[in-house]
N, C-alpha and C positions, 0 to 999 in steps of 0.2 A: 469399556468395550462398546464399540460403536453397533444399533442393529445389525449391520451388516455381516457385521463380523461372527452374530450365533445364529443365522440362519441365509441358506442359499441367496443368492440374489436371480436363480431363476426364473421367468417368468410363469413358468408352469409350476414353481413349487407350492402356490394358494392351492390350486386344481390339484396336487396331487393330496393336501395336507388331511388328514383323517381319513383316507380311502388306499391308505398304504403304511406299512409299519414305519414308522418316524424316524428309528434312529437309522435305517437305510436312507432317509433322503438327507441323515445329518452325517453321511461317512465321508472322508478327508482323506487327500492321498498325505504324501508326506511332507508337504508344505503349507499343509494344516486348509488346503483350500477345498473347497465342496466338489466332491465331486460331480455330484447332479450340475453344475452350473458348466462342466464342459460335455455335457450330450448333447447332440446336437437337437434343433431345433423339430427337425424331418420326422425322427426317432422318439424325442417326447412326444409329438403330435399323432403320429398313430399309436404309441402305446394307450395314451390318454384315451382314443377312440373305439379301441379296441379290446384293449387288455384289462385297463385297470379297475371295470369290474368281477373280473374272472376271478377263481378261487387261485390260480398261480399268477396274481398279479405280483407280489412280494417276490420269486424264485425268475419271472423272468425282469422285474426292475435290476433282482441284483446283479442277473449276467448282463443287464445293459450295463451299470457302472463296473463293473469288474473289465470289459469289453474296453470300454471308453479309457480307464486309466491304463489299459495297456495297448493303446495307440490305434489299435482297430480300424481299418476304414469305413464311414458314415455308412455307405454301402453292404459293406460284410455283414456290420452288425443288425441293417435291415431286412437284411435276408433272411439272417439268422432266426431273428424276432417272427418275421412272415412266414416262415414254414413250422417252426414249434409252436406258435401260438391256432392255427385253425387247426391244426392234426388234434390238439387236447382238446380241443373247444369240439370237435366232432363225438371224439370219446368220449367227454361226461357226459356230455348227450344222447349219447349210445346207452351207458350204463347206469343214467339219472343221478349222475353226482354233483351234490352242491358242494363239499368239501376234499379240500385235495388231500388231507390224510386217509381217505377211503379211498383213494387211486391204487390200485394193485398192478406194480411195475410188471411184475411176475407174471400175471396170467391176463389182467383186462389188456394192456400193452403190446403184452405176447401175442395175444388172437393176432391185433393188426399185422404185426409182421408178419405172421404163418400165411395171414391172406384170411382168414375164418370171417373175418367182418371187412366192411366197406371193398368189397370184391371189385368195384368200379377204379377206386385208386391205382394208381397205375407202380409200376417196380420201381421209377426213379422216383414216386412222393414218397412212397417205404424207405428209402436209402436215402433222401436229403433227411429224413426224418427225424432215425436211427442216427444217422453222421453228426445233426446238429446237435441231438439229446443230448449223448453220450460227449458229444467236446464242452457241452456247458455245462454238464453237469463236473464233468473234471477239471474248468477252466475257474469256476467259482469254488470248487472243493479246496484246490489248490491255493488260489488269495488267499480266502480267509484262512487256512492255517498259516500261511505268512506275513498276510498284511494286518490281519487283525489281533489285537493282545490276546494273550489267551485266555484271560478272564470272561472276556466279551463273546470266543467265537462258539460257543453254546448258542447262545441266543441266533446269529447270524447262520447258524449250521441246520437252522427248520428249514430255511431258503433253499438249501441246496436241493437241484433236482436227484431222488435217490438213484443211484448207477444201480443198470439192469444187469443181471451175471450171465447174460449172454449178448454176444456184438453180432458184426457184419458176417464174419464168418458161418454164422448159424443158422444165416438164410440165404436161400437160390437167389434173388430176387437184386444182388447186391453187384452183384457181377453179369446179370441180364441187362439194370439199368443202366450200366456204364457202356457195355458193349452196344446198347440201344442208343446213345446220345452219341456216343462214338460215330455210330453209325448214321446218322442222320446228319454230324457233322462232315462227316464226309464226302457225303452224297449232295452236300449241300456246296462243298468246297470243289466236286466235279462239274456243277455247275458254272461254276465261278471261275476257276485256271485257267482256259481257253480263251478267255474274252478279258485279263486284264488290261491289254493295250486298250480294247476298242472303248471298254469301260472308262478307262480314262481319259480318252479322246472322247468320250461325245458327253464327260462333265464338260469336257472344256466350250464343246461347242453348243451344251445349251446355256453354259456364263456368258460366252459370245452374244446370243440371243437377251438374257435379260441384258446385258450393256445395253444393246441398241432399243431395245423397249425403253428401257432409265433414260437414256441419250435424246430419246422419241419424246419422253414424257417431259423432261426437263424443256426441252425446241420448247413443248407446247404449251408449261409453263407459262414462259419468256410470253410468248405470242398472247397469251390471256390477259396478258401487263399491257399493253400496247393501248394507244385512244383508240377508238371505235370498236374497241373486239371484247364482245361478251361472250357468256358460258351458257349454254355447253359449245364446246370446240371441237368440232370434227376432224381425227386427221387418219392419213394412211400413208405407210409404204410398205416399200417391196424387201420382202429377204432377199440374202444371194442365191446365186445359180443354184447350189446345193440344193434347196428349199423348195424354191419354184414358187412363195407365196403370197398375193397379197396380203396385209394387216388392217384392220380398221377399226379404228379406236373414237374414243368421245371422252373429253376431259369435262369433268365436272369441281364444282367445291363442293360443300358442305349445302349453303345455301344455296347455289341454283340446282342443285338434284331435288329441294326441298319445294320450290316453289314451282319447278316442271312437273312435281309428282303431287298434285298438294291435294287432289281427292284420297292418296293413301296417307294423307299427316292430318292429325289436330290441328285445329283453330292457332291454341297456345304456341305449337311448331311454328306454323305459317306465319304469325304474327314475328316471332325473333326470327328465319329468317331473314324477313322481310325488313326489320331494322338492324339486322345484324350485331345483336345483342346476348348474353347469358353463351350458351354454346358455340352459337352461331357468329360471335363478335370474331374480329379480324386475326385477335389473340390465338381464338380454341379451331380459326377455319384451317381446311387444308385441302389440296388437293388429291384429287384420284382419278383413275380411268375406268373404263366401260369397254371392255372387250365387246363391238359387235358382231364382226363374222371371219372368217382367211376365204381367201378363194384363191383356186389354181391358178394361173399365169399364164401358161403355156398349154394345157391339157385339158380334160373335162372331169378328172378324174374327182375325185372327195377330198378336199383340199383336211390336213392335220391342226394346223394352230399352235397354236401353244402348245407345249408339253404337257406343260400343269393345268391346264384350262379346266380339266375333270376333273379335279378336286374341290375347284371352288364352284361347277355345278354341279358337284356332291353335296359341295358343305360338311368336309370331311378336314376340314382345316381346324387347329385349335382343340379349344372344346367345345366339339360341334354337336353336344349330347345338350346341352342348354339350348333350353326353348322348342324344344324340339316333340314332336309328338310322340307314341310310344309307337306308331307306325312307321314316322320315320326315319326312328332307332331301330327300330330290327332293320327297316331296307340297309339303312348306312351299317350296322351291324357287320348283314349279309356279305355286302358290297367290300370292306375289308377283310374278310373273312377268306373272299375269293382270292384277294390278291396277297397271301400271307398273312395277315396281319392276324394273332389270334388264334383261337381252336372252338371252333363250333358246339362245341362238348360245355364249353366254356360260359357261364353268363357273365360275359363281360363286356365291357364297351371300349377297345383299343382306340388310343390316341399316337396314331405313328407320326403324325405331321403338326404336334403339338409342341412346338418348341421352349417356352415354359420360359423363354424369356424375352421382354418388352421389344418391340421394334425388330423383332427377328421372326421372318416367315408369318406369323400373326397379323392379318389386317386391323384396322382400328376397328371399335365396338362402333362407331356408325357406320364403315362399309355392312361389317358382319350382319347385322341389325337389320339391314336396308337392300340388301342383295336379291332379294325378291321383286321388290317392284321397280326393277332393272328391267331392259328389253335385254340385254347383253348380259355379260356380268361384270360384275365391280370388282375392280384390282386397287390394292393401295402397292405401289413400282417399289418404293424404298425396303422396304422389310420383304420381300421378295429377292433384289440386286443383293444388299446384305447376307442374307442367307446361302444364292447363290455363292457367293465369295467368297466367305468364311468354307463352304462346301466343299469348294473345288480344290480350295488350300487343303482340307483335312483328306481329300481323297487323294488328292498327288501325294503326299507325305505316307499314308497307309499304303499306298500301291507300290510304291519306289523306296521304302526304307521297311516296311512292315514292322512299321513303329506301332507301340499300341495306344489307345485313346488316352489314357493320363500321361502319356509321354508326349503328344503334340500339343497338349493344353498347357504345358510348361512350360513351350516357348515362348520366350522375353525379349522385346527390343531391349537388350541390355549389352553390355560389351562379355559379360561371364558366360553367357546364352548363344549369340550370334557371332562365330567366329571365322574374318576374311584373313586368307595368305596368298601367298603366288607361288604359282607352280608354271616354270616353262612359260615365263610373262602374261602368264593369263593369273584371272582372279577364280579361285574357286573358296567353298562354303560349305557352314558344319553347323549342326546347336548341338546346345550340350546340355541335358537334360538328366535326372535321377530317374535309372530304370527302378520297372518291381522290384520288391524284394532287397534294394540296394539302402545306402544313402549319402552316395559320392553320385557325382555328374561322369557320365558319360559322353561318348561323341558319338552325332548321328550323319553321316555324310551326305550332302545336298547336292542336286543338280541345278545348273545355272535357274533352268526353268522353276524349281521350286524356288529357288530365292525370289526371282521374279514375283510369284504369287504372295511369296511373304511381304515384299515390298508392298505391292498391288493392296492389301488389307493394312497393310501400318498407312498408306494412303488415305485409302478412307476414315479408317480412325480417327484420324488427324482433322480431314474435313468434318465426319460428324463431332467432333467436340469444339471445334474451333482452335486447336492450340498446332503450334508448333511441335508439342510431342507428344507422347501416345502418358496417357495416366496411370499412374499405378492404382492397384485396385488387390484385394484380396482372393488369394488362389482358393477355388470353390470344389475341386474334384478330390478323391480319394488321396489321401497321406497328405493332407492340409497341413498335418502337423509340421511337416519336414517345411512348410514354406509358412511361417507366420507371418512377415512383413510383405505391404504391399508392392508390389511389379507390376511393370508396364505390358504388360499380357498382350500378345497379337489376338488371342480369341477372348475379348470382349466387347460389350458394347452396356452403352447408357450406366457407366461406373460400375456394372458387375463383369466377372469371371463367365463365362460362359462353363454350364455342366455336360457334363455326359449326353442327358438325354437331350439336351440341345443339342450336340455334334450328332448322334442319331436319327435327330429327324430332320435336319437338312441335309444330311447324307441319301435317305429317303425322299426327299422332294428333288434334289438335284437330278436323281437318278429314278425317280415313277417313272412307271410306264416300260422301262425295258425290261425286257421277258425273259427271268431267267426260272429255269424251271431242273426239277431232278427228272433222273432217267424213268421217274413210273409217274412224269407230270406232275408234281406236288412243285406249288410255287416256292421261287426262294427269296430272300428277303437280305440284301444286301446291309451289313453290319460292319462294325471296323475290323471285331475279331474275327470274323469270316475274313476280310479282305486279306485279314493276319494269317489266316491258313492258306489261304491261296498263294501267298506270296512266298512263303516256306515251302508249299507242296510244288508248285513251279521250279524252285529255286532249286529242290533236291532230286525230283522225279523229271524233269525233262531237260535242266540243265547239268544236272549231276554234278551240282555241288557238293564237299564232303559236309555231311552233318556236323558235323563238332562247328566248319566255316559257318555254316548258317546259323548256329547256334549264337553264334559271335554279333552275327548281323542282326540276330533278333535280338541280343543284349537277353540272355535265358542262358542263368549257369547249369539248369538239367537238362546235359545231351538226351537224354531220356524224354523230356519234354517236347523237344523239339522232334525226335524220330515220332511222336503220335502228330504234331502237326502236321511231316511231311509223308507221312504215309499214302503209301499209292490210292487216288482213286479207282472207283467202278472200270471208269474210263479208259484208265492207265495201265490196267492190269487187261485189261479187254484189246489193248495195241501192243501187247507184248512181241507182237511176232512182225511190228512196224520197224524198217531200216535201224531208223535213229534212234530206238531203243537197244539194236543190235549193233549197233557201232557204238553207241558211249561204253555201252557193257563189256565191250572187249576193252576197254583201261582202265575201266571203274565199276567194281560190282558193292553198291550198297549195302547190302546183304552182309558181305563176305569181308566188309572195311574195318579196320580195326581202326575205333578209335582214340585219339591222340590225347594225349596227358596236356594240359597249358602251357605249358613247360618247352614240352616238344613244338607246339604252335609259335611259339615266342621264336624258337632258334630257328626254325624255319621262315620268318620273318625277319629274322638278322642276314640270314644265307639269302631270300630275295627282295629285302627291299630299294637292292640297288637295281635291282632289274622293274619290278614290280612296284607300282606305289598306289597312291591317293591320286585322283584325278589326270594318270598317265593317258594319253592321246594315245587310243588304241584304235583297230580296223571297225571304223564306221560310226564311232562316235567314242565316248570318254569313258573312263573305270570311275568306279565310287567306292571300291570296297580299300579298305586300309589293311587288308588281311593278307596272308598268303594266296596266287593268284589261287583259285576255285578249281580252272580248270584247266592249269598247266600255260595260260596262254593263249589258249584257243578259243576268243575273244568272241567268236561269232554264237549269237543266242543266249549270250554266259547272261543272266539275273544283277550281274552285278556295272552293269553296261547301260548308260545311257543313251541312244541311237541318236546324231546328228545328222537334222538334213545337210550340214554342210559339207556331210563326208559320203553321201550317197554315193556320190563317183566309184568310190572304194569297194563297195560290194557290188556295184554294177561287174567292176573287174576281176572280184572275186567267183564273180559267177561264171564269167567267161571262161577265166585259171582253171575252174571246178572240171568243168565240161573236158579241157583237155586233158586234166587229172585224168578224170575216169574213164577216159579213152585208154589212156597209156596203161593203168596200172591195171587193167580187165585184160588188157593184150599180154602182160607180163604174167598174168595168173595173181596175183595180189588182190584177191577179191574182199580182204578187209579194207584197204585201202582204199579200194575202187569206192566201198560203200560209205566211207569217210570224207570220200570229194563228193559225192553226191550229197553226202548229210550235210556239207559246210555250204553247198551252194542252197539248200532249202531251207538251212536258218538266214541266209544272205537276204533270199527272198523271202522270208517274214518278216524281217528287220526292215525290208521296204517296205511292207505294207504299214509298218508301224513310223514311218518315217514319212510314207502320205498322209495319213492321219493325221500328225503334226501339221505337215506343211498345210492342208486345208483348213486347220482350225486358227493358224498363222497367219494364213491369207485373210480368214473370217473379222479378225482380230483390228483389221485392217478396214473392213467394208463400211463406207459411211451409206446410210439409204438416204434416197431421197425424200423429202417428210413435206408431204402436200395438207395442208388447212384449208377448211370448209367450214363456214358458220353454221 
């Protein structure tokens, strides 16, 4: 028998070996293999940090492996681990205990829940608390009586956390927290349904804008190559009309930023420079720019810049807690605090624009290092454009399918993933991805425009790796299990997968700066799952979709789940007595719908898919949904509708129809009617304005600037 074979080949198993009960890090699922050696990496590293001198280091190791061999996501079981592990570390604290057989589940545990101790802690850390205890304590009870022989599970059964004989039911505090998150998701989601068009029109048009910075920087590149043109390189142009801005920029390297700034550098610095040597050789140089000022064009007004320009003279990029003084960490602190990020309550240092993987939004450690003895500030363009890109794909996808984040990190330039047919000689597009809770692929139906964007990132892939095709690489987000081999992933870069909180904080950079705030001013903090509630609560509450259809669309077998995502906002209940509330409700009362068995959904789908399809050419642009129509037909506003500027004409003349509509049928006394032509002509006209949007971020798309250099 080879070493390997009687002990883990973990990296962490040395670190764990003497400072945890042994035959726990020697348990084996039923293939005789360790299971310590499939935790993940994330998980050992903060137990080791955190846990593994506590007196429950042994009870929560074993719900990590009990967790890990029943497939767990990396995530859940982080969670898990982060909220049991400081609630006990508070209470021996509390009650000076070094041993956890003096833990009294019964009465020291009890206080926290009644509220008697740590009166600060709020009702939903009592109820993640209680919720996690009590499932690890029965999620590890339960293995070891069946995985482990019974000779052994004595020994294994001191681990178990002891079950309290009282739960959730036994405190107020259980059904405050959930009504309280409930609530704040809501209010967060009335923020958010109003403005998904515009939201997603002005990702597009600040992608617009880094194109032509990248486009800018690349011209100026080129022009640094040229005989007689050194660095630094001045150049500027003009945004489109939209903007009204001029730009002006200063390209640097490496070495001439070093040898124009050389009273803030060392001797040592100046010297490689200067031979371009160690860092500074041809190999390790690179370019970057120097944002120096925008000015208006046309007006006198205070000219905007950059979107993101305030971030990086925050220095709120990364992790901008390094090197940093402890003054100013609390200002940055502050400063995100304002804009969401965090809870003041809180000592913490949020990293919202910390993308956590190489070459993505992250500038290099010599901009970051050097941004101060700038007159402007220092941009490195690539990891910016990248981020950009990867952004605008993850936000059209979440705004237009209300797909959730491990379901657009699935998709694969592969032929099983990305699937083309025709319909009515046109080409239309679908990927097909494993939802939650599944583990077959489903189908997510795309609009031209999103293929587009998916094109637009296998693009650049392509360019950044230099190959002909996009690499395969290992899937790195939540149920990794279900994808072991590697895939040519559209959201990756530099050979990894991109995670979670990578799509996160480019979603966050793409989108600073626009102000969405709740009804009592509390900032909102734009997320995938939020963008997930907003597109169900749109989709139910103002297009009067039937619930079970949306259900279908969000890929969620609990119609139940889906009635709390689309439940009315503040908003929504506050417009009750608006036209278009009182016209869909005379054909459709949510409330009052009975909903439909699968069964019944299928046959109704045999009776209209000959009328009804995927990608049918309906009034003012195209269908997406594969379901029974939503809303009989009445194509105007429906959620399931991509608006075509080519079809604008169509609700130009719908609007005109409307007008006589509601002449005639007000004259006939048909006053529901009346209020039905009116309501079709003012989703006719919103469906324009979302179809200007387009066409000027289409035109933008288009816009080359002029790009003027200056030594």
């Amino acid at each position: 028998m080879t070493e390997s074979t009687i002990k883990p080949l973990s990296l962490f198993y040395e670190h764990l070996l003497g400072k945890v009960d042994e035959q726990l890090l020697h348990l084996t699922d039923a293939r005789d293999s360790f299971i310590l050696d499939k935790i993940d990496e994330t998980n050992l590293k903060f137990y080791i940090k955190n846990v593994v001198d506590k007196p429950w280091n042994n009870h929560l190791l074993l719900a990590m492996l009990v967790y890990t061999e029943k497939n767990l996501d990396v995530i859940t079981i982080n969670q898990s681990i982060k909220i049991i592990n400081p609630r006990l570390r508070n209470l021996f604290e509390y009650f000076d205990l070094i041993e956890f057989e003096r833990f009294n589940i019964e009465t020291q545990m009890y206080q926290y829940f009644k509220g008697s101790i740590f009166e600060e802690d709020t009702d939903s850390m009592r109820a993640a608390f209680l919720r996690q205890y009590r499932s690890c304590s029965n999620s590890t009870k339960k293995w070891v009586a069946t995985k482990i022989p019974k000779e052994q599970q004595e020994h294994f059964e001191q681990f178990i956390f002891p079950m309290p004989s009282y739960d959730s039911r036994d405190f107020s505090f259980t059904k405050s927290a959930k009504d309280q998150a409930q609530n704040i998701r809501k209010r967060e989601t009335d923020a958010i349904v109003p403005l998904l068009p515009q939201i997603r029109a002005e990702g597009q048009f600040r992608w617009n804008q880094l194109n032509r910075l990248r486009q800018a920087y690349l011209r100026a590149c080129e022009q640094a190559k040229t005989p007689n043109e050194g660095l630094p390189l001045d150049f500027h142009y003009d945004e489109p009309e939209r903007i009204g801005e001029r730009f002006y920029f200063r390209l640097w390297d490496k070495s001439s930023f070093v040898l124009n700034h050389q009273d803030r550098f060392n001797n040592h610095t100046i010297k490689s420079a200067i031979n371009r040597t160690g860092s500074y050789s041809d190999e390790h140089n690179h370019y970057f720019v120097e944002f120096i000022k925008a000015e208006r064009l046309d007006d006198d007004q205070e000219a905007e810049g950059l979107w993101f320009i305030e971030l990086f003279e925050n220095d709120v990029i990364g992790q901008w807690r390094q090197h940093a003084t402890d003054d100013e960490i609390n200002q940055k602190r502050e400063l995100l605090y304002s804009w969401g990020y965090g809870e003041e309550s809180l000592d913490s240092n949020p990293r919202p624009y910390h993308s956590e993987h190489k070459g993505i939004l992250t500038p290099s450690s010599f901009v970051s290092r050097n941004n101060d003895k700038a007159e402007g500030v220092l941009i490195d363009v690539e990891p910016l454009y990248v981020a950009g890109t990867f952004g605008l794909l993850a936000l059209d996808i979440c705004t237009t399918t209300g797909a959730r984040i491990n379901e657009l990190l699935q998709i694969s330039n592969t032929k099983e993933c990305i699937r083309t047919f025709k319909v009515d000689k046109k080409l239309r597009f679908s990927f097909y991805v494993i939802p939650k809770g599944r583990d077959e692929v489903e189908a997510f139906f795309i609009s031209d425009q999103t293929m587009k964007l998916i094109q637009s990132v296998g693009l650049m892939l392509k360019a950044h790796y230099g190959t002909e095709k996009i690499p395969g690489v290992k899937y790195s987000c939540q149920r990794k299990h279900l994808f072991p081999k590697p895939k040519p992933y559209f959201f990756q870069y530099h050979n990894k997968a991109l995670k979670q909180k990578t799509i996160t904080a480019i979603l966050r950079f793409l989108l600073h700066g626009q102000q969405f705030e709740t009804q009592e001013g509390k900032p909102v903090v734009v997320k995938t799952h939020l963008l997930r509630h907003a597109f169900a609560t749109e989709a139910v509450q103002r297009q009067k979709l039937p619930i079970d259809v949306v259900a279908k669309i969000l890929h969620q077998r609990d119609v139940g789940v889906t009635g709390y995502y689309s439940e009315p906002t503040p908003s929504q209940v506050a417009q009750s007595v608006s036209d278009l509330h009182d016209v869909i409700s005379d054909y459709l009362d949510i409330d009052e719908a009975v909903l439909r068995m699968p069964e019944e959904l299928e046959k109704e789908l045999e009776e209209y898919k000959k009328k009804v399809g995927v990608f049918n050419n309906v009034l003012g642009g195209t269908c997406v949904t594969n379901h029974v129509c939503p809303i009989k037909m009445a194509c105007l506003g429906c959620q399931a509708k991509i608006p075509q500027p080519e079809k604008k004409h169509e609700l130009f003349e719908v609007i005109e129809l409307s007008k006589d509509m509601e002449k005639r049928y007000s004259v006939m006394g048909l006053t529901i009617d009346a209020k039905k032509a009116k309501a079709m002509r003012k989703n006719a006209r919103n469906e324009l304005k979302e179809i200007e949007l387009i066409e000027k971020y289409r035109e933008e798309q288009t816009y080359e600037p002029h790009i003027q250099f200056k030594n």
